[in-house]
C-alpha positions in Angstrom: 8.5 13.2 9.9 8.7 12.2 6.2 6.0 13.6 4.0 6.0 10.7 1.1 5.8 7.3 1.4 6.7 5.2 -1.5 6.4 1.3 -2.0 6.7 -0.2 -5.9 6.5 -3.5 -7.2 6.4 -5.2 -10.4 4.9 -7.6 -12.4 6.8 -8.2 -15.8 6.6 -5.4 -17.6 5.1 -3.2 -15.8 5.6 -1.2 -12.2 3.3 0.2 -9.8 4.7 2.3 -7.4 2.2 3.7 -4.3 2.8 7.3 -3.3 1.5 8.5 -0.3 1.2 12.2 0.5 1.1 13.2 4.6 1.3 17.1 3.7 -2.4 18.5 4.8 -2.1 21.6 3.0 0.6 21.6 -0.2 0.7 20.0 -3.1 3.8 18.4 -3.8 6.1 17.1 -7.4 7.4 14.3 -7.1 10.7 13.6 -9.3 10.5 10.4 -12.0 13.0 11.6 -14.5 15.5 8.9 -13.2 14.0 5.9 -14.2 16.1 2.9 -15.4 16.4 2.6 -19.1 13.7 1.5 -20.8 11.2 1.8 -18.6 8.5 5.4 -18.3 5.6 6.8 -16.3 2.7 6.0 -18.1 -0.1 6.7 -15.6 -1.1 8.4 -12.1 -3.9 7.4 -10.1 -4.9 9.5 -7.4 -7.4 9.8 -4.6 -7.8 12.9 -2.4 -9.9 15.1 -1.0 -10.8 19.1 -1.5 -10.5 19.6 2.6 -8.7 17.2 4.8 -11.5 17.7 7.1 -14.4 18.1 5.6 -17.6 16.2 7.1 -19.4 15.1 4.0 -19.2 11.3 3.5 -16.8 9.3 1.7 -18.3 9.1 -1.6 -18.9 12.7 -1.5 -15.7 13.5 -0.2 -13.0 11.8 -2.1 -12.0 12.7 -5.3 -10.6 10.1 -8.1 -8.6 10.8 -10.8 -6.8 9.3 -13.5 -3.6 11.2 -15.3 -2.8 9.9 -18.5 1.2 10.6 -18.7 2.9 12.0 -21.8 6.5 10.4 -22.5 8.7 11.3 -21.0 7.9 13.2 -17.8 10.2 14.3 -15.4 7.5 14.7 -12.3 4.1 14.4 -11.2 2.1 16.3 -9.1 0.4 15.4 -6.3 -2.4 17.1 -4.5 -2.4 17.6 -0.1 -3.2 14.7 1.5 -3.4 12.1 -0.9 -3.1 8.6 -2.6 -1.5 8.0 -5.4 -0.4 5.0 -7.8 2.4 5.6 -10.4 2.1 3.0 -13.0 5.6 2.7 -15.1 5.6 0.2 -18.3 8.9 -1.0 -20.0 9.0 -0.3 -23.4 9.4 -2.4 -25.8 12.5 -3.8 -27.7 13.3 -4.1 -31.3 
């Protein structure tokens, strides 16, 4: 059973690539230190929960947060049971 789901796409210069995490209970890193030239990780979105089965409702139950990257960086990390969206940009050329 694979624990991570990936599916990208992009739209000129930038990438959005959706992360899913099936682990209930660990966190997990998840590598981006092989990008293609040019291109880096600029920002993670991600939406989880504190217990995967907690009874609150939605709104009070899911958690969203917004990573600001710092260039370059090999991984991000993922809490159990999440969401995420990796957003890459290409960087610019002289």
């Amino acid at each position: 059973l694979p624990l991570l789901e990936a599916l990208g796409s992009q739209d000129g210069d930038v990438a959005r690539v959706w992360l899913v995490h099936k682990h209930p209970s660990q966190p997990m890193r998840v590598s981006v230190g092989a990008l293609p030239a040019g291109w880096r990780a600029v920002r993670l979105h991600t939406l989880h929960a504190d217990d995967l089965f907690d009874r609150r409702e939605a709104p009070a139950l899911l958690r969203a947060e917004i990573t600001e990257l710092a260039a370059p960086t090999e991984s991000v990390a993922l809490p159990p049971a999440s969401i995420g969206l990796l957003v890459l940009q290409r960087e610019a050329t002289p």
